[in-house]
MMTF fields as JSON, N, C-alpha, C and O atoms, coordinates in Angstrom:
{
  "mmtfVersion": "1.0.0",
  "mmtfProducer": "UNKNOWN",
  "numBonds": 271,
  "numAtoms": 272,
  "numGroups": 68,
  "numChains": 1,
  "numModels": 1,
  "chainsPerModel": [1],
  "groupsPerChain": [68],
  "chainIdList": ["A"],
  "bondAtomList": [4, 2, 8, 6, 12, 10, 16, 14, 20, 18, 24, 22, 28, 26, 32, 30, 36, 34, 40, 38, 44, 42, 48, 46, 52, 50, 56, 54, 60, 58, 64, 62, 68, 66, 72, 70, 76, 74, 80, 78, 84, 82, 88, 86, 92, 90, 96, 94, 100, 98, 104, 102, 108, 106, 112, 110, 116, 114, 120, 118, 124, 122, 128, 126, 132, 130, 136, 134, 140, 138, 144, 142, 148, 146, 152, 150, 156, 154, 160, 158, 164, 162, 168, 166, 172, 170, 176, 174, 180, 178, 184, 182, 188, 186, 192, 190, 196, 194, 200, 198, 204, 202, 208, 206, 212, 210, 216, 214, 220, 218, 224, 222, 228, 226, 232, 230, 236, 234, 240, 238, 244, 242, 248, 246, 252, 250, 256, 254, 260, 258, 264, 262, 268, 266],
  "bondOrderList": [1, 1, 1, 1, 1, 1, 1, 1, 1, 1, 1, 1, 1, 1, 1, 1, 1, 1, 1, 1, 1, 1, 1, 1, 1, 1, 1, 1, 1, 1, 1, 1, 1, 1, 1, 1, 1, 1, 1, 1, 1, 1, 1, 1, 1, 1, 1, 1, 1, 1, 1, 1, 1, 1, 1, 1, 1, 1, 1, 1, 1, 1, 1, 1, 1, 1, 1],
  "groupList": [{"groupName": "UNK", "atomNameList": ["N", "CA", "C", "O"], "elementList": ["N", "C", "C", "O"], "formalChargeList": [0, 0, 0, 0], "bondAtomList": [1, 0, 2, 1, 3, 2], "bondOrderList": [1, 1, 2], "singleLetterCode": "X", "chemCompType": "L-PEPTIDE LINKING"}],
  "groupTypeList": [0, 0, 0, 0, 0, 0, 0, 0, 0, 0, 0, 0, 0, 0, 0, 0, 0, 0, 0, 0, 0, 0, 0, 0, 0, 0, 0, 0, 0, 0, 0, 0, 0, 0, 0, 0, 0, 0, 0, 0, 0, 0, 0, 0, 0, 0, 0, 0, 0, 0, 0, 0, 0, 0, 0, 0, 0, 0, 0, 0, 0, 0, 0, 0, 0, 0, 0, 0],
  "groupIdList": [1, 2, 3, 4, 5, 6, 7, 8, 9, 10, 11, 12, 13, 14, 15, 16, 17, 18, 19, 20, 21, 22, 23, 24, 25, 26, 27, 28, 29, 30, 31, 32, 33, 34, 35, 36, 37, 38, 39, 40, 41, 42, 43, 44, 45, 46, 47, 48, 49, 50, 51, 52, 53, 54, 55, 56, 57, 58, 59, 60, 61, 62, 63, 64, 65, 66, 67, 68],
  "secStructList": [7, 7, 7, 7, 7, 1, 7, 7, 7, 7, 1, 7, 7, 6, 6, 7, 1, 1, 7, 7, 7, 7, 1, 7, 7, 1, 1, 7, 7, 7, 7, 1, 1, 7, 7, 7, 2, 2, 2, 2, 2, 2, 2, 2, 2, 6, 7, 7, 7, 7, 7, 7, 7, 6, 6, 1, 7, 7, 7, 7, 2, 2, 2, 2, 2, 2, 2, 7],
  "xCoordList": [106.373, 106.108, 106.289, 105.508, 107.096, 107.1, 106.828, 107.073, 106.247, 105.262, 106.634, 107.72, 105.618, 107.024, 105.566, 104.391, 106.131, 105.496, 105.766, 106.819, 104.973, 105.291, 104.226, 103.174, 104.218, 103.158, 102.712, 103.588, 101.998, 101.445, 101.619, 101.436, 102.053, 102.315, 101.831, 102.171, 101.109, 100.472, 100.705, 100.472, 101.317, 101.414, 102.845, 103.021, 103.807, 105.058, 106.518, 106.964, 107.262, 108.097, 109.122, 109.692, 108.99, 110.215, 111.437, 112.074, 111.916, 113.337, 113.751, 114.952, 112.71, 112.834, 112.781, 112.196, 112.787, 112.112, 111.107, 110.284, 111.158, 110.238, 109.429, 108.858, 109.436, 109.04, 107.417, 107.347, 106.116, 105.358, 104.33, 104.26, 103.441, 102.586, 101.487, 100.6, 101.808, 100.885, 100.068, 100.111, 99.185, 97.982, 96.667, 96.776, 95.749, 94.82, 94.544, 94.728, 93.909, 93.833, 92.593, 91.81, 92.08, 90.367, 89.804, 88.846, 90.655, 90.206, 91.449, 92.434, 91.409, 92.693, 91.875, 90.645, 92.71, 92.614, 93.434, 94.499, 93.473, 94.638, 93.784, 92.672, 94.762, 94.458, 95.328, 96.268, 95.023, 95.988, 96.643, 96.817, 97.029, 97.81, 98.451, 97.938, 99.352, 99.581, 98.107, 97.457, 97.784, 96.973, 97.932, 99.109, 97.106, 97.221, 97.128, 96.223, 97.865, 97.468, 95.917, 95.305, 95.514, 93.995, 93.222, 92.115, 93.05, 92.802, 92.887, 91.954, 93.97, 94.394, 93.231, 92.41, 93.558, 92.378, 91.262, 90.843, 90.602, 89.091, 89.122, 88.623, 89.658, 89.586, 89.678, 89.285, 90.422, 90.9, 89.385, 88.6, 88.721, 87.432, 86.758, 86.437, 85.961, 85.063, 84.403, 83.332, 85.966, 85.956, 86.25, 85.989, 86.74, 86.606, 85.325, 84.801, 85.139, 83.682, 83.32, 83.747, 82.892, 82.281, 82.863, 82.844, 83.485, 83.6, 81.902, 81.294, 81.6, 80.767, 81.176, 82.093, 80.75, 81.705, 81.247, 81.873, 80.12, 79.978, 81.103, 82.001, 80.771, 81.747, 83.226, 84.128, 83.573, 85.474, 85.866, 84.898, 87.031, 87.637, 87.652, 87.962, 87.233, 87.071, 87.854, 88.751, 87.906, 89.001, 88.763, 88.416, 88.957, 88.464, 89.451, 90.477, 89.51, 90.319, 91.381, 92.528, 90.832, 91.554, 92.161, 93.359, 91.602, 93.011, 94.064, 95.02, 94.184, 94.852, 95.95, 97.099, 95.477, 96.129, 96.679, 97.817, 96.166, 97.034, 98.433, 99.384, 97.808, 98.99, 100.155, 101.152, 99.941, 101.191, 101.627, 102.527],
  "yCoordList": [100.442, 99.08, 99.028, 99.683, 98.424, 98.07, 96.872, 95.744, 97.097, 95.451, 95.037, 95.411, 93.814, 92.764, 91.788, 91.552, 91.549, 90.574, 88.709, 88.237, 88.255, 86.81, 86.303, 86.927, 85.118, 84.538, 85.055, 85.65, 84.905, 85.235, 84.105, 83.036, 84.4, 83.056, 83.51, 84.565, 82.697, 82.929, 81.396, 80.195, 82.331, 81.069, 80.509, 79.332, 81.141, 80.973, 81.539, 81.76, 81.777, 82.2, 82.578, 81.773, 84.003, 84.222, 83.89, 83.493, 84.004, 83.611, 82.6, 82.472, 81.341, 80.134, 79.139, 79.924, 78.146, 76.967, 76.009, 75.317, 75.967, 74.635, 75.358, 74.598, 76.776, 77.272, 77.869, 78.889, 77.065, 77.246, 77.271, 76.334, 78.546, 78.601, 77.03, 76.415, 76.88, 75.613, 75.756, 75.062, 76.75, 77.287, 77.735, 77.52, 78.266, 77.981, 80.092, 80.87, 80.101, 81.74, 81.88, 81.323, 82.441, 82.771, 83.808, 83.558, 85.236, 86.256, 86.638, 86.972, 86.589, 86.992, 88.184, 88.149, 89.377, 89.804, 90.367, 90.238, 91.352, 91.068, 92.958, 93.29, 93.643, 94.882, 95.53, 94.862, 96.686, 96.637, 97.962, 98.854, 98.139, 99.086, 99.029, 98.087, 99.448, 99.653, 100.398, 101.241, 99.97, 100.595, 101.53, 101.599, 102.459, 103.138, 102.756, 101.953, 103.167, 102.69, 102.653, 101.691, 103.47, 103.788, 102.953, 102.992, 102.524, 101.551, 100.271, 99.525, 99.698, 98.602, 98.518, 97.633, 99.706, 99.451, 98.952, 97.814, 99.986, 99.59, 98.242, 97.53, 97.727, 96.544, 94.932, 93.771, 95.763, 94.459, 94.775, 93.858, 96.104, 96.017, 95.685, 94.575, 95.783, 95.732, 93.876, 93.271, 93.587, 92.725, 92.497, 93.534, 91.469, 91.972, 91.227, 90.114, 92.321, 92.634, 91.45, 91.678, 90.657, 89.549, 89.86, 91.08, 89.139, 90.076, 89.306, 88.309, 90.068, 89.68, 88.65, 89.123, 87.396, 86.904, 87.1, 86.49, 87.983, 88.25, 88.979, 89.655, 88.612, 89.043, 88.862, 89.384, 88.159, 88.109, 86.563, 85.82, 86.012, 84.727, 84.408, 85.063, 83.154, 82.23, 81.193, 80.979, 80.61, 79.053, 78.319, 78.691, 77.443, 76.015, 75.691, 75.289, 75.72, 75.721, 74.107, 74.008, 73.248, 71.845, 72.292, 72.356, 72.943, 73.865, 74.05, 73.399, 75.305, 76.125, 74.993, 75.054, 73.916, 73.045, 72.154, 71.758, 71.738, 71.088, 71.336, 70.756, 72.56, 73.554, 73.684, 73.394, 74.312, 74.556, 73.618, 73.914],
  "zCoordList": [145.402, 144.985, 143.484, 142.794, 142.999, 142.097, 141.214, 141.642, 139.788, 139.144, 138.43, 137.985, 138.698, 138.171, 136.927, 137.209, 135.967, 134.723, 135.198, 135.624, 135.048, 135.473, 136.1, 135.96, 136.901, 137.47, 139.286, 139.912, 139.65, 141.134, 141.478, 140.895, 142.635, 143.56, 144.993, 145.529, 145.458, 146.744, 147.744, 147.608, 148.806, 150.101, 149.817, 150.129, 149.309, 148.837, 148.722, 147.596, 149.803, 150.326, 148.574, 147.839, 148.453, 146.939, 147.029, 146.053, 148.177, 148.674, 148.41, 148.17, 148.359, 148.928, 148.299, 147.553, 147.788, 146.522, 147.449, 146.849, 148.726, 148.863, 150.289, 151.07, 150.528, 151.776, 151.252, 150.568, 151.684, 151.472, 152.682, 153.476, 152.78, 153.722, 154.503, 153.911, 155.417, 155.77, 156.764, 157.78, 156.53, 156.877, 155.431, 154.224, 156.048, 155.354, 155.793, 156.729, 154.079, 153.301, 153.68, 152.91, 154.625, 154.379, 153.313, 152.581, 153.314, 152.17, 151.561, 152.221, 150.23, 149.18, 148.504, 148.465, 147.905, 146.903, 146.445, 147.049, 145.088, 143.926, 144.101, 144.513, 143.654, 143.551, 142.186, 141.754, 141.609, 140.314, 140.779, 139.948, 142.128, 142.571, 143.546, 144.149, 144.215, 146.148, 146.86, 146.242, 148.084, 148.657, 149.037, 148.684, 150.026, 150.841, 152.522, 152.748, 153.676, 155.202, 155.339, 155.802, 155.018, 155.356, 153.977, 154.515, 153.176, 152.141, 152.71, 152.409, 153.637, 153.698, 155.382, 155.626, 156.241, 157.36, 156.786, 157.001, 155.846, 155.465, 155.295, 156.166, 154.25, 154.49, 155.186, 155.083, 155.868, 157.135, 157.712, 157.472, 158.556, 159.354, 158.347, 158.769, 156.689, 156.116, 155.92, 155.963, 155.683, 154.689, 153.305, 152.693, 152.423, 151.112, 150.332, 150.381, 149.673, 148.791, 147.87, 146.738, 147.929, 146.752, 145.538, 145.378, 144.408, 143.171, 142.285, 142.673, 141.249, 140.41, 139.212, 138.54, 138.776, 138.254, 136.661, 135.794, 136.301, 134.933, 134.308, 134.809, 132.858, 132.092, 132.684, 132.03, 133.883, 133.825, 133.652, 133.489, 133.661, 133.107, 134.281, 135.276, 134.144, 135.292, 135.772, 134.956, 136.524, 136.702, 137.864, 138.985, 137.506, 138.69, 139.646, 139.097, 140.868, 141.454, 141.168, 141.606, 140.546, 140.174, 139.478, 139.754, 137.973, 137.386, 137.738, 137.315, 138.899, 139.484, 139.858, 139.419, 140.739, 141.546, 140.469, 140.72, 139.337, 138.456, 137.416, 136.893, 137.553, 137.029, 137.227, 136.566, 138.543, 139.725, 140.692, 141.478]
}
């Protein structure tokens, strides 16, 4: 896997200009690596973990949506 610099786009076909998911995300998360097979199980059975929102940058989801 390789990182790419630029914006995240979620629910949005790269291929595509207007092919966008039209369903609804129950759990997202952002990892600062590739998992592993067994990384990616745990989490599908666990769940993902609450984050804490002290000390990190925050944003309103109207933001988000006004933005993009």
């Amino acid at each position: 896997v390789s990182a790419k610099s630029g914006a995240i786009v979620i629910g949005k076909d790269n291929e595509a200009d207007q092919q966008y998911w039209g369903g609804l995300i129950d759990e997202f998360a952002v990892y600062t690596r590739a998992l592993s097979e067994t990384e990616i199980k745990r989490d599908m059975n666990r769940g993902i973990v609450a984050v804490s929102p002290a000390g990190k940058m925050s944003i309103a989801w109207g933001d988000i949506k006004s933005t993009y």
